[in-house]
C-alpha positions as CSV (number, residue, x, y, z in Angstrom):
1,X,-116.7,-49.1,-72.3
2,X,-113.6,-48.9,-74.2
3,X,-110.4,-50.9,-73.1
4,X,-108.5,-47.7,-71.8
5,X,-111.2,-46.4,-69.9
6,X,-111.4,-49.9,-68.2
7,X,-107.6,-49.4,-67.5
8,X,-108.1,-45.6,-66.1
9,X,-111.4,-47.0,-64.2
10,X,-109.1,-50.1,-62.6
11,X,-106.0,-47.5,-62.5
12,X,-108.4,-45.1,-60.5
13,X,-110.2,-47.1,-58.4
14,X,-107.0,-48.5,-57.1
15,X,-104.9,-45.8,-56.6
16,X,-104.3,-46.3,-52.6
17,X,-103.3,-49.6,-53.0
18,X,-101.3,-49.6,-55.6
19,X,-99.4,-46.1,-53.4
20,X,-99.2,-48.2,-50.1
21,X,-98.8,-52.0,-51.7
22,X,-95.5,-50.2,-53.9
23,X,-93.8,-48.3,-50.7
24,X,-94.5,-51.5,-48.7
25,X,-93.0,-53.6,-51.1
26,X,-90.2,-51.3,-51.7
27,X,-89.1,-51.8,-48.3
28,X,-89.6,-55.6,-48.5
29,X,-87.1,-55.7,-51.5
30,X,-84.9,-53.8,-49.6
31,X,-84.8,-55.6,-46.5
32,X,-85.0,-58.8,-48.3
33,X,-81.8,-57.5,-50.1
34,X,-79.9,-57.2,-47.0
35,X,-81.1,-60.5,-46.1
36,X,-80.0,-62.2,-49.2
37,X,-76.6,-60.2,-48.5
38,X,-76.1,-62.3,-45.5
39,X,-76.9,-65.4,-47.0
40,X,-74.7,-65.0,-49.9
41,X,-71.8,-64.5,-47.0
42,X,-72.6,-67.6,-45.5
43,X,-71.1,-69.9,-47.9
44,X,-68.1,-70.8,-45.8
45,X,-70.9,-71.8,-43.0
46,X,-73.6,-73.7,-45.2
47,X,-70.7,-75.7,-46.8
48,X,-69.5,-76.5,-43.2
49,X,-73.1,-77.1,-40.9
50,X,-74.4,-79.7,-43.3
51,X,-78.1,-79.6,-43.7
52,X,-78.4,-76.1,-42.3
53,X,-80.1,-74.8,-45.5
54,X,-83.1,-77.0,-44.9
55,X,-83.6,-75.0,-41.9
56,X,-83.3,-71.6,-43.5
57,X,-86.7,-71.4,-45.6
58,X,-89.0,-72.7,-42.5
59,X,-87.1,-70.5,-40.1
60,X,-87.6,-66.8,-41.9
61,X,-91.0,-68.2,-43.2
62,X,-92.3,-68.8,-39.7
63,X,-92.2,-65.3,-38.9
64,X,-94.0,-64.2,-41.7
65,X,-96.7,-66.8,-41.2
66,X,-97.4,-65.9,-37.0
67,X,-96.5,-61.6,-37.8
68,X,-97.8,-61.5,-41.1
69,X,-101.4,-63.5,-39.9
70,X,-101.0,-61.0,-36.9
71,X,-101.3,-57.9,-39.4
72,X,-103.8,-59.7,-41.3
73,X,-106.0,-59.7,-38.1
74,X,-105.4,-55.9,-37.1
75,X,-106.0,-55.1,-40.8
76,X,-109.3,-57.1,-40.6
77,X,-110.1,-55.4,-37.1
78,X,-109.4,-52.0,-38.2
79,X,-111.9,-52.7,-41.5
80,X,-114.9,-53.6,-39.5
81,X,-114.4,-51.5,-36.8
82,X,-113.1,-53.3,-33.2
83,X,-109.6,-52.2,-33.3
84,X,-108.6,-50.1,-30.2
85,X,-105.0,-49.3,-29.6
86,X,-104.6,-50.5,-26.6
87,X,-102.1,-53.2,-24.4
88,X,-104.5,-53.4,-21.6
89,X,-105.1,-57.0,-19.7
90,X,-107.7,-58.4,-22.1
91,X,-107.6,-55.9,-25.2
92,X,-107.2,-57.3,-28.7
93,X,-103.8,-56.4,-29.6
94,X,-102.2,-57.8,-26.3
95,X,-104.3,-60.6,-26.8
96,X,-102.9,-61.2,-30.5
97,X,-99.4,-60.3,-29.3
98,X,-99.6,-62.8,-26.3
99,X,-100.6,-65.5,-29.6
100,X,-97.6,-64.6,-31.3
101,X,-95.1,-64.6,-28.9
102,X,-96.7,-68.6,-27.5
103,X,-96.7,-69.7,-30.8
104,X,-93.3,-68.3,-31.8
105,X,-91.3,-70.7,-28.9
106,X,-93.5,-73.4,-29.3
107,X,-93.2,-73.9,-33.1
108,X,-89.4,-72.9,-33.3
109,X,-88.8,-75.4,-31.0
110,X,-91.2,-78.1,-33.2
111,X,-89.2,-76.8,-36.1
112,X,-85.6,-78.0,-35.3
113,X,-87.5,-81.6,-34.2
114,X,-88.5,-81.7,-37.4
115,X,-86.0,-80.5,-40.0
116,X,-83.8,-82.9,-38.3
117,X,-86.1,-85.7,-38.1
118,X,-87.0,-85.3,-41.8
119,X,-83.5,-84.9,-42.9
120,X,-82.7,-88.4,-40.8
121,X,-85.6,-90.2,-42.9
122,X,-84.8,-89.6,-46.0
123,X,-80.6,-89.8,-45.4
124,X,-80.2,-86.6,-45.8
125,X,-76.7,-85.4,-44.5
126,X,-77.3,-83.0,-41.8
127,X,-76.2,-81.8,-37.8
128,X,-77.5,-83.3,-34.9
129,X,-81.5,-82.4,-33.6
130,X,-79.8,-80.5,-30.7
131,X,-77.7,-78.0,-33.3
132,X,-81.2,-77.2,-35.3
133,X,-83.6,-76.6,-32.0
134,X,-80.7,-74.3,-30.6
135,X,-80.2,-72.7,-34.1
136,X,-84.4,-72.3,-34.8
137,X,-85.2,-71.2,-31.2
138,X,-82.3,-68.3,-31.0
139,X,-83.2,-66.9,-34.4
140,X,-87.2,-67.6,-33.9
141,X,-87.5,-66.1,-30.6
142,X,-85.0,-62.6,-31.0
143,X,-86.8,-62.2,-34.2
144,X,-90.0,-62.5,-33.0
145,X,-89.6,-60.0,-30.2
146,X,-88.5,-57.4,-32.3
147,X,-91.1,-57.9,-34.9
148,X,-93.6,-57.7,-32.0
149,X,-92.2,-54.3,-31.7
150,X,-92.7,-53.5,-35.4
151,X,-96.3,-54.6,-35.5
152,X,-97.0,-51.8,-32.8
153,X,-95.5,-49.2,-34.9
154,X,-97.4,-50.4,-38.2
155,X,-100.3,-50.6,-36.4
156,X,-99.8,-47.5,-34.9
157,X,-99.1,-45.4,-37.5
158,X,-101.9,-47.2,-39.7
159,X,-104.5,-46.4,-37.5
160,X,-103.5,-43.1,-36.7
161,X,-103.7,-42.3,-40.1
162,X,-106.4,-44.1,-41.6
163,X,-104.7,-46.4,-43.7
164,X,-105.4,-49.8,-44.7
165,X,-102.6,-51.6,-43.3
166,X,-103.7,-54.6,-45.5
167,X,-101.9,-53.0,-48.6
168,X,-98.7,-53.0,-46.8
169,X,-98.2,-54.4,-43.3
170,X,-97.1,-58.2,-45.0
171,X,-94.8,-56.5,-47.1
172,X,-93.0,-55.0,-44.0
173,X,-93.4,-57.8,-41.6
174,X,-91.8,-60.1,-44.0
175,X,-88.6,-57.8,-45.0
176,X,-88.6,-57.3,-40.8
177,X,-88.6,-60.6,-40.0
178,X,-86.1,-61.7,-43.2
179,X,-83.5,-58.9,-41.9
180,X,-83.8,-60.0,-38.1
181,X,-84.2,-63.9,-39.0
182,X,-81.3,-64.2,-41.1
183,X,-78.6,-62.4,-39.1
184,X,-79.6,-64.4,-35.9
185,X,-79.8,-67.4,-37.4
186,X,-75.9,-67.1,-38.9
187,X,-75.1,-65.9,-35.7
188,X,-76.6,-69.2,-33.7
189,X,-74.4,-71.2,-36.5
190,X,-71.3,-69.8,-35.6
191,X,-71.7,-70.2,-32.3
192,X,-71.8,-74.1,-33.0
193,X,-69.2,-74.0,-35.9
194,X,-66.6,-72.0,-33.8
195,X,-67.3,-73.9,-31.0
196,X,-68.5,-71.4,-28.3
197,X,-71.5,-73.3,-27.2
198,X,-70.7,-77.7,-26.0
199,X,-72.5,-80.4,-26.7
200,X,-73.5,-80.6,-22.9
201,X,-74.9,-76.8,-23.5
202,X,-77.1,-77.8,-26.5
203,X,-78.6,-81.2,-25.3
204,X,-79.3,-79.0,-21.5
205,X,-80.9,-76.4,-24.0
206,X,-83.1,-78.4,-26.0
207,X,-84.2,-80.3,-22.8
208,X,-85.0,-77.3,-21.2
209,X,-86.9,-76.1,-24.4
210,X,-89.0,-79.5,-24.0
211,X,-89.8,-78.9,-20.7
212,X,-91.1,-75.0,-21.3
213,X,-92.8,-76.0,-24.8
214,X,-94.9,-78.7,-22.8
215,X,-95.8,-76.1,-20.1
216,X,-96.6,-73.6,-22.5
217,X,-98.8,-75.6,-24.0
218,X,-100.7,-77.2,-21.4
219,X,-101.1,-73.6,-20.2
220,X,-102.7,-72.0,-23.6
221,X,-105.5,-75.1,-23.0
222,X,-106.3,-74.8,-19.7
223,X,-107.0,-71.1,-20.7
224,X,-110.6,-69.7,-20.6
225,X,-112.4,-68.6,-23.9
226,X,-110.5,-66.1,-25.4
227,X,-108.7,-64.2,-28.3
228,X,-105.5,-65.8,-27.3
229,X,-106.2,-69.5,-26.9
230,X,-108.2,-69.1,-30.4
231,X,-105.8,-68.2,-32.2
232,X,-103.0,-70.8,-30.7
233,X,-105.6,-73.4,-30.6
234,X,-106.4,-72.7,-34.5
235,X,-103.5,-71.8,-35.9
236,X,-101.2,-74.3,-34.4
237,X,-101.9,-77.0,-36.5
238,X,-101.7,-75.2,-39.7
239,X,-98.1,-74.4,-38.7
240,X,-97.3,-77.4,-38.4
241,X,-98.2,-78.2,-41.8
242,X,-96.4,-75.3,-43.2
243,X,-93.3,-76.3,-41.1
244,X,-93.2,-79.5,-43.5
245,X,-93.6,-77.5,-46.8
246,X,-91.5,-75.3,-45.7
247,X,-89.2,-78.0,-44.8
248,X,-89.5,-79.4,-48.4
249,X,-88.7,-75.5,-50.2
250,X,-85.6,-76.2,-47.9
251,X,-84.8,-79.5,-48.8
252,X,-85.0,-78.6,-52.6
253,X,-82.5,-75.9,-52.1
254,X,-80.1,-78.1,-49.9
255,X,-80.2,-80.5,-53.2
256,X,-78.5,-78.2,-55.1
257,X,-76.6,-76.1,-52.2
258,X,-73.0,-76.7,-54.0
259,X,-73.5,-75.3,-57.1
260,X,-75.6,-72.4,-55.3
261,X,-72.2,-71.5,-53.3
262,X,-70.0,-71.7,-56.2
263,X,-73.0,-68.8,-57.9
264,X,-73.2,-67.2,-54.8
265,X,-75.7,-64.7,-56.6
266,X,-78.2,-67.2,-56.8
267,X,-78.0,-67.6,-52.6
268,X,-78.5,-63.5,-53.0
269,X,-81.8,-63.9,-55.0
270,X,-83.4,-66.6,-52.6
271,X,-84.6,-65.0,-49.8
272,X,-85.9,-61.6,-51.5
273,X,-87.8,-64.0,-54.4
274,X,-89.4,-66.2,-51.8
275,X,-90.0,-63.4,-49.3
276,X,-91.3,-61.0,-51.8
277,X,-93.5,-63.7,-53.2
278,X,-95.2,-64.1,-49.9
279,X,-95.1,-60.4,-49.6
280,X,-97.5,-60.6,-52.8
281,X,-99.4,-63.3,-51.3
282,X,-100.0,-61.8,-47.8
283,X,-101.0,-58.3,-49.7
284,X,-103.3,-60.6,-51.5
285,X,-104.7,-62.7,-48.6
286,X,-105.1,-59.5,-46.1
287,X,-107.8,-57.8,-48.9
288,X,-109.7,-61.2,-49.3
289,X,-109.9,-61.6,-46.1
290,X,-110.6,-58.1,-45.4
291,X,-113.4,-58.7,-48.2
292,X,-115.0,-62.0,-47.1
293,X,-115.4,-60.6,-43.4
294,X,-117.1,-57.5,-45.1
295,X,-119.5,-59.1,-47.5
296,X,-117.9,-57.1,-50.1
297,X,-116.3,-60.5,-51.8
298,X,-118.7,-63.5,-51.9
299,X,-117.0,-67.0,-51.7
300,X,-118.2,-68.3,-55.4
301,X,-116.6,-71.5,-56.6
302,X,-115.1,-69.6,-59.3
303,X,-113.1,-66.5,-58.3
304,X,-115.9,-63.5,-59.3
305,X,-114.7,-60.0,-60.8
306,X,-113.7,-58.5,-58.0
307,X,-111.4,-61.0,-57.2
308,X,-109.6,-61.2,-60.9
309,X,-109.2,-57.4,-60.4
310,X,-106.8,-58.0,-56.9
311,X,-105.1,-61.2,-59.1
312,X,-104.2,-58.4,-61.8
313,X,-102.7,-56.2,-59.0
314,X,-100.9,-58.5,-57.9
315,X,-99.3,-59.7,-61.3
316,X,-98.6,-55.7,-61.5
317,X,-96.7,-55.2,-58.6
318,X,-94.9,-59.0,-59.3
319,X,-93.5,-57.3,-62.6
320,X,-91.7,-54.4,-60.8
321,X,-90.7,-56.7,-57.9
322,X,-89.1,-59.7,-59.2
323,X,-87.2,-57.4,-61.8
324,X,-85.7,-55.2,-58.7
325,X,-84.9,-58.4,-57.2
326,X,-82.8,-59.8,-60.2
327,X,-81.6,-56.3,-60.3
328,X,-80.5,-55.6,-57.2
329,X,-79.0,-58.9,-56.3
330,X,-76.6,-58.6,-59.3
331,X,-75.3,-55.5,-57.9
332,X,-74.9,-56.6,-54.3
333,X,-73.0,-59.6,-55.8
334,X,-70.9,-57.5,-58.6
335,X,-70.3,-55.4,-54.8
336,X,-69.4,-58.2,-52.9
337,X,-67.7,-60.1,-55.4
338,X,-69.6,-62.8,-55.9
339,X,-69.9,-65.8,-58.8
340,X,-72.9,-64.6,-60.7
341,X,-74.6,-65.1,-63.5
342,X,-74.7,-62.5,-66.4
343,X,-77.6,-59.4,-65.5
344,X,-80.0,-60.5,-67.9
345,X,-80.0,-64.4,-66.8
346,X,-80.3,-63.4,-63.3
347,X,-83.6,-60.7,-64.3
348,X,-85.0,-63.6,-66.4
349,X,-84.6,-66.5,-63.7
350,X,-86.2,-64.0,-61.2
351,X,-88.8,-63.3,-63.0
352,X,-90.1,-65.8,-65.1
353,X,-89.5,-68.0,-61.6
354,X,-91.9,-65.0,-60.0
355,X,-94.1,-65.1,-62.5
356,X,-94.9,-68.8,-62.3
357,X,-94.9,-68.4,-58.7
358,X,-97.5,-66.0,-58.7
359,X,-100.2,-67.7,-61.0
360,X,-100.3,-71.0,-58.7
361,X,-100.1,-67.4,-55.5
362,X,-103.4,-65.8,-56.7
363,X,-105.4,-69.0,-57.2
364,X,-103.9,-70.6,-54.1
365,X,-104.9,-67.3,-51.8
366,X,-108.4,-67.3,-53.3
367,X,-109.5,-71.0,-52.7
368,X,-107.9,-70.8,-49.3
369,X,-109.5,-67.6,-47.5
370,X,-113.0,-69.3,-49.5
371,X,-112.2,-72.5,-48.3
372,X,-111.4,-71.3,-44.5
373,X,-114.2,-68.5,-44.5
374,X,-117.1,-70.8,-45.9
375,X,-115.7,-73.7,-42.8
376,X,-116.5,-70.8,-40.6
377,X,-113.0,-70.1,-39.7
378,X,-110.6,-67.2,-39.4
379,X,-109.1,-66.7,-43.3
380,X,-106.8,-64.2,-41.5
381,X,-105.5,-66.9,-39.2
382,X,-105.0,-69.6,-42.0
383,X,-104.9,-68.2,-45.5
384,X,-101.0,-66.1,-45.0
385,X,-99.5,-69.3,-43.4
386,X,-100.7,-71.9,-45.4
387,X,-100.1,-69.7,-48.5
388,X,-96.5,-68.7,-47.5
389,X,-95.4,-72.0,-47.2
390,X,-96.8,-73.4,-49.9
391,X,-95.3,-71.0,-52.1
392,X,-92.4,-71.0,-50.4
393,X,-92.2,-75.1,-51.7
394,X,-93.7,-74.3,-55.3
395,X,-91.5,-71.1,-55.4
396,X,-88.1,-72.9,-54.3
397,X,-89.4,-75.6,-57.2
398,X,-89.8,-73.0,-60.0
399,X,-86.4,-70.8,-59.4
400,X,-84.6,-74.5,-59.2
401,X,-85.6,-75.3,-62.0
402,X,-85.6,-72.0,-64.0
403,X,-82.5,-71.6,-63.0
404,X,-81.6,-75.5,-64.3
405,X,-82.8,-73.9,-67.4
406,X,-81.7,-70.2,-67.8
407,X,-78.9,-70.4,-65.9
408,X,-77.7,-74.3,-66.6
409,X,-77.3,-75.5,-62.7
């Protein structure tokens, strides 16, 4: 076979994803955009909360690792058959929805803890724990209700259709949760920089939040056998892990967080490069897990054929993306009149940031769904968390330093 009629067999056998993986992912640059708009106008409120961009990365990643594993699942469902689209006491939706919505308050509220706590260790300067859990548990929980809604509708409309909703639900629950995350989470800020919530409210808050985290956990134990308690039970501590990488990718940012705000371009690019890198990875992660469950993709040592083919996809659809995101952020900047870099440094930092990014992605997503499926657990519940976050860390590691190089920070 000759080398183009490899291309037009790979181009062909492809075509749906490469339709559904480029509108999803058209919509995740664009709502990333808007969320890297709003991060770029927060310079006046980053410079004055210190610390509060080591909360950023684990905040809008936690939505995408609870939604993005919940589209995973339905994706999964739908492939093999025992999705029904139903919210009935019991069904599989509600029970995945009940999941999310548990482990959104819980972890949000395990996330200020620890971004503080971490920040205090290694003398870090940063607000008090009571400013982060108020900050985390606002954006987390009105962002997570809204992307519960958003689930439904992708679900929804995939199903009705007959579409895979592994080629693009990631791609939209990301951009959803990025767009909602960010707005809420400045939002939260202000209210603490301007002064509109006391100290006596926060401290009450976060007390409170103790006191309903504890319940809600003791309650998702005592619960009988179910969808709901299986996927707290397992997913919880793989959170918890990716809170603390997630953590780091915000700690590495923070490092450099005054020269970011004098380019305030650079703030524009971070959360559509990191989101639409996880984007790529929970694409990627949805059709291996979709695979494994399938028997279509066996869990070889070595990543087989069928697997390179989804690593070249991806690197296909990272070409377009990070150059729309280097793209687009130097016109919202040039817009908003931002410090920026020249066009073609910010393209180049994007991209070969992205590029990097995505080779450590594809092998990363591969050994995890194996590693998860052949310990006889859930690769939908663990490979798009523990894949987000790590490249959210690896990701926030490569632009730093591309842009140390391209861009002399």
């Amino acid at each position: 076979m000759t080398a183009s009629a490899s291309v037009r067999g790979f181009v062909s056998r492809n075509r749906k994803v490469f339709t559904l993986g480029f509108v999803g992912l058209m919509i995740s640059s664009v709502g990333d955009l808007l969320a890297g708009a709003t991060l770029g106008s927060m310079t006046e409120t980053l410079t004055q909360l210190a610390g509060l961009m080591i909360l950023i990365p684990p905040a809008i990643g936690m939505r995408g690792n609870i939604f993005g594993a919940l589209g995973s699942r339905l994706g999964t469902a739908m492939n093999i058959g025992t999705f029904e689209l139903s919210m009935r006491k019991g069904s599989l939706l509600r029970q995945n929805f009940e999941a999310s919505l548990l482990l959104t308050v819980i972890m949000s509220f395990l996330m200020g803890i620890m971004a503080s706590a971490i920040a205090t260790v290694l003398g870090v300067e940063a607000e008090p724990m009571e400013v982060f859990v108020f900050i985390s548990v606002l954006g987390g929980v009105l962002a997570g209700i809204v992307l519960v809604f958003i689930n439904i509708l992708v679900a929804d409309v995939g199903f009705r259709r007959g579409w895979d909703i592994d080629n693009f639900s990631a791609p939209i629950i990301t951009a959803a949760g990025d767009v909602v995350t960010l707005p809420m989470l400045f939002l939260a800020a202000i209210l603490v920089k301007d002064g509109f919530v006391s100290q006596a409210f926060l401290e009450a808050f976060a007390f409170v939040l103790l006191l309903l985290a504890a319940y809600l956990s003791f309650r998702v134990w005592r619960m009988k056998a179910g969808e709901t308690r299986r996927i707290v039970v397992q997913t919880a501590p793989v959170l918890v892990l990716c809170i603390l990488l997630d953590i780091g990718a915000g700690l590495t940012i923070d490092n450099q967080i005054e020269a970011l705000v004098a380019s305030a371009a650079l703030l524009v690019v971070i959360p559509p490069f990191l989101e639409d890198a996880n984007a790529l990875g929970g694409v990627l992660t949805s059709r291996l897990a979709s695979l494994l469950h399938m028997g279509t993709l066996e869990p070889k040592r070595f990543p087989s054929r069928l697997a390179l083919e989804n690593f070249a996809i991806i690197y296909i659809f990272s070409l377009w993306v990070f150059t729309l995101v280097g793209v687009t952020a130097y016109i919202v900047a040039l817009v908003m009149g931002l410090g920026s870099p020249s066009l073609l440094e910010l393209v180049g930092i994007s991209l070969v940031a992205g590029l990097l990014t995505v080779t450590v992605l594809n092998f990363l997503s591969y050994y995890v769904a194996v590693l998860t499926f052949r310990f006889n657990l859930d690769p939908d519940d663990h490979s798009i968390p523990l894949t987000s976050s790590t490249i959210d860390f690896v990701g926030a590691i490569f632009f730093i330093a591309v842009v140390a190089i391209i861009g002399g920070l």
